[in-house]
Kinemage of the C-alpha trace (Angstrom):
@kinemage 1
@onewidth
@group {chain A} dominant
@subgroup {mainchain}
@vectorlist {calphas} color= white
{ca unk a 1} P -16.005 8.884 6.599
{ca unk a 2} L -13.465 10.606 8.867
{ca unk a 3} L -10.951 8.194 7.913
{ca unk a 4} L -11.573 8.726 4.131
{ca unk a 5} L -11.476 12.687 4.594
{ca unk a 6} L -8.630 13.001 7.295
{ca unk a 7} L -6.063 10.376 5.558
{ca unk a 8} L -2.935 12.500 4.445
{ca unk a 9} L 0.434 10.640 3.047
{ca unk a 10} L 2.186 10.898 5.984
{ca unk a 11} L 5.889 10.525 5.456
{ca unk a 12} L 7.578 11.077 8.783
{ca unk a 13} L 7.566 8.561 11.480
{ca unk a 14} L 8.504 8.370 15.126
{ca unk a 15} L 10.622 5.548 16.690
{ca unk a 16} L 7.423 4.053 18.207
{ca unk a 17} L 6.988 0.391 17.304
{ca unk a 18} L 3.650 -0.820 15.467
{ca unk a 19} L 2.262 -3.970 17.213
{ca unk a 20} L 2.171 -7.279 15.850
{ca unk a 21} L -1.572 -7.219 16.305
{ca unk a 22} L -1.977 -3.799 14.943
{ca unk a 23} L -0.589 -5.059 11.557
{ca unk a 24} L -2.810 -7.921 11.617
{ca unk a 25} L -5.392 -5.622 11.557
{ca unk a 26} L -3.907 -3.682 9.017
{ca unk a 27} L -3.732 -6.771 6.665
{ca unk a 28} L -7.171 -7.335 7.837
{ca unk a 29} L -8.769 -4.493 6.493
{ca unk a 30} L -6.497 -5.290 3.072
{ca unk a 31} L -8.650 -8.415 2.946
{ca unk a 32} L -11.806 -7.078 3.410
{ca unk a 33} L -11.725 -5.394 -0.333
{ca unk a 34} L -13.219 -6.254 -3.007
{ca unk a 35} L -12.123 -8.331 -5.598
{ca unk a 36} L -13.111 -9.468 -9.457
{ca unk a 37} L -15.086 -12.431 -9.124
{ca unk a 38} L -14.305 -12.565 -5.579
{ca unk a 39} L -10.327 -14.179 -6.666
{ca unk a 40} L -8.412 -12.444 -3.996
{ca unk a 41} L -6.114 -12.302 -5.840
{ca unk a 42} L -3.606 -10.073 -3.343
{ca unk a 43} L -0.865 -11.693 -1.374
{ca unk a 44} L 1.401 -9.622 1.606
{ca unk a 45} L 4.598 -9.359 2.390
{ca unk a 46} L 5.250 -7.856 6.246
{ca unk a 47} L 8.653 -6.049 6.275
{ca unk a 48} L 10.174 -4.312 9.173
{ca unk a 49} L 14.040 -5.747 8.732
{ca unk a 50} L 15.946 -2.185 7.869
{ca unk a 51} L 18.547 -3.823 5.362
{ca unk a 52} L 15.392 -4.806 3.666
{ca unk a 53} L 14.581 -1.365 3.312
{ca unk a 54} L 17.296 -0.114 2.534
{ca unk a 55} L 17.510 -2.934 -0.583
{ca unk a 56} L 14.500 -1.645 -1.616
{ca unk a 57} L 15.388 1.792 -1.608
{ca unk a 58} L 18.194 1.173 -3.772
{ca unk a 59} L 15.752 0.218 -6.392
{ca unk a 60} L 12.275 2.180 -5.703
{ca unk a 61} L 13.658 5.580 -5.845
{ca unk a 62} L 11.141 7.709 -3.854
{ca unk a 63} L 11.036 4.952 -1.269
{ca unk a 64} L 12.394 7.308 1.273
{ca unk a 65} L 9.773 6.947 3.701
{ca unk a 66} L 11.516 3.466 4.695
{ca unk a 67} L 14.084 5.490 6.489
{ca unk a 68} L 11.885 6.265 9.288
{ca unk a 69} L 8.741 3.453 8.825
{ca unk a 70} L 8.732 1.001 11.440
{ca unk a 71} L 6.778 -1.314 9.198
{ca unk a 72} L 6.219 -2.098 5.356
{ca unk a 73} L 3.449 -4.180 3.716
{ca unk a 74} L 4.283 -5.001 0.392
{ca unk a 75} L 0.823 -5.767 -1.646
{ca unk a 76} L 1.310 -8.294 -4.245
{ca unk a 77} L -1.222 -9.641 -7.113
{ca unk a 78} L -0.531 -13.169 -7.756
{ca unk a 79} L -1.654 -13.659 -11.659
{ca unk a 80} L -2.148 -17.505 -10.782
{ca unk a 81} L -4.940 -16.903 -8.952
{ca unk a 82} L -7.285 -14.275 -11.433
{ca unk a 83} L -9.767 -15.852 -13.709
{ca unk a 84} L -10.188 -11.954 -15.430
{ca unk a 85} L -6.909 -11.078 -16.866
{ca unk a 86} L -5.261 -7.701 -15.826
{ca unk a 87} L -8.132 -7.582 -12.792
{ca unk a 88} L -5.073 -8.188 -10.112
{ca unk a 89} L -4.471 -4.779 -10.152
{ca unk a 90} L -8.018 -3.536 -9.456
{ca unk a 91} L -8.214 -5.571 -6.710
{ca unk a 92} L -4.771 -4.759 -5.421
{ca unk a 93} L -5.218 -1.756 -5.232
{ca unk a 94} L -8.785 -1.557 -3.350
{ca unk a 95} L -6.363 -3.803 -0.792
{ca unk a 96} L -3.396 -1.021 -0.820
{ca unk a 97} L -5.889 1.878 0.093
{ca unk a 98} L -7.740 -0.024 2.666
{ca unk a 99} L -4.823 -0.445 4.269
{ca unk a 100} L -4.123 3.604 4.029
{ca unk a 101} L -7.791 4.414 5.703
{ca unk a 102} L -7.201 1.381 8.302
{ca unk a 103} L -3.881 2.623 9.210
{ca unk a 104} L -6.042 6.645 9.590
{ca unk a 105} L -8.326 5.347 11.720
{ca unk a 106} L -5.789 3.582 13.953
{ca unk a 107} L -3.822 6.617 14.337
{ca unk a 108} L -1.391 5.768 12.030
{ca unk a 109} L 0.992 7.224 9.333
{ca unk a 110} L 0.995 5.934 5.669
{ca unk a 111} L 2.257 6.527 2.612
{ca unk a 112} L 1.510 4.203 -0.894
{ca unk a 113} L 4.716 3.517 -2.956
{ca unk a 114} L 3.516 2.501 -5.715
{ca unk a 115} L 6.064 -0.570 -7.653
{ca unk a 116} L 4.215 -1.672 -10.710
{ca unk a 117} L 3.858 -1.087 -13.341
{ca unk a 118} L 7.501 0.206 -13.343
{ca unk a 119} L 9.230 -3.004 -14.762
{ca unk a 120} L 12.815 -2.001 -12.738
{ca unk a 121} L 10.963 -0.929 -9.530
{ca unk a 122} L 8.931 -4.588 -10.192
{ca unk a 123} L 12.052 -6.364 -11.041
{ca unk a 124} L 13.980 -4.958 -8.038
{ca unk a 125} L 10.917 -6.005 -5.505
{ca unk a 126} L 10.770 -8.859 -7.035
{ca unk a 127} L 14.116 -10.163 -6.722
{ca unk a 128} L 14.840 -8.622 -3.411
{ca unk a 129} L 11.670 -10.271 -1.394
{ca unk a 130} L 12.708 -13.518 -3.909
{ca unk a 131} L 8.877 -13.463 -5.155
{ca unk a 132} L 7.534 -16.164 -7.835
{ca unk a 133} L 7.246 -15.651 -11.086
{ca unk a 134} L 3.209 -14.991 -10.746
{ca unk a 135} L 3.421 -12.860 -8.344
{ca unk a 136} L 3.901 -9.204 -8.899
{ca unk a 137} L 4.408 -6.279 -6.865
{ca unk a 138} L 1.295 -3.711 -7.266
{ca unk a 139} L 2.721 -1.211 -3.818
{ca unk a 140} L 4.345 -1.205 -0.805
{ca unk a 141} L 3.318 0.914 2.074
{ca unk a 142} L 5.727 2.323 4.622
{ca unk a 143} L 3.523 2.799 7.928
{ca unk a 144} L 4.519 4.142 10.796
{ca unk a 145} L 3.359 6.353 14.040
{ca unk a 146} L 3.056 9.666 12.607
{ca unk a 147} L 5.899 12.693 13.343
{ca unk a 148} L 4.110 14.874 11.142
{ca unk a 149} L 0.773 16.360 10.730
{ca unk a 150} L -0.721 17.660 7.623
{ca unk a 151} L -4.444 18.901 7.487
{ca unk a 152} L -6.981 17.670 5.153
{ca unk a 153} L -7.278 18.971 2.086
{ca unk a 154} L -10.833 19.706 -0.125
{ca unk a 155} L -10.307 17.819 -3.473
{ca unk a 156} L -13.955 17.862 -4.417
{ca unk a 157} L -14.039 19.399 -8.034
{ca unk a 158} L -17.712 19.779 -9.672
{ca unk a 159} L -16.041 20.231 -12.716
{ca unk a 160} L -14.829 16.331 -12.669
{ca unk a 161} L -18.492 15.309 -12.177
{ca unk a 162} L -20.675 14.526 -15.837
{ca unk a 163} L -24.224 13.203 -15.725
{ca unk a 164} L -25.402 10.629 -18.296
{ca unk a 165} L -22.587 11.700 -20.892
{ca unk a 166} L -19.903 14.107 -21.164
């Protein structure tokens, strides 16, 4: 629970370098979600090239995290693979935010940058990362060691919370 509770969007990264095997388990965790009849739909794209970034920044315009992120994953729901229409991103999402808490619990910053359903931040993913026509980018989420610190923040509200009807 410490992960769920602690996790801030952290926006500020150090120079440190994420491991190879620390992403793995990054895109582990994005695995382990669940998924509409169990499809998977979710397919990854591991970016830590800097021109990349800065292509992407040119069309995603609060991308600015990249500046600083020593890593991206780009979390992509490929519409080929979903037998419930729409479902990809549901499941895309649980993906995106399990990577968020894994990259918490690691010690890790994280931020979601969120693509679709903006068709000209989807459009300019799409044709920068040259992605198929079925898939379709849900997020992308600039990770890095953390060179900020926020505190958790209380957003229980009781006044959100109905029981048996509104």
């Amino acid at each position: 629970m410490n992960a769920i509770f602690q996790r801030r969007s952290i926006r500020r990264y150090t120079k440190e370098k994420v491991s190879d095997e620390t992403a793995k388990k990054l895109l582990q965790a994005a695995m382990a979600a669940p998924s509409a009849n169990n499809q998977q739909p979710w397919e990854f794209i591991v970016i830590r090239d800097k021109k990349t970034f800065a292509r992407i920044m040119e069309v995603h315009p609060y991308s600015t995290p990249l500046l600083e992120a020593d890593l991206a994953i780009v979390v992509c729901g490929n519409t080929d693979r979903e037998k419930g229409k729409g479902y990809w991103v549901q499941d895309c999402s649980a993906a995106t935010q399990n990577i968020l808490l894994e990259a918490q619990y690691l010690g890790l910053g994280a931020v979601w940058l969120g693509v679709y359903p903006r068709e000209e931040r989807v459009n300019g993913v799409k044709e920068i990362l040259n992605l198929p026509e079925a898939v379709i980018p849900l997020s992308i989420v600039a990770i890095g060691y953390p060179a900020e610190q926020k505190e958790p923040v209380d957003r229980f509200d009781e006044t959100k919370i109905h029981y048996e009807k509104w």
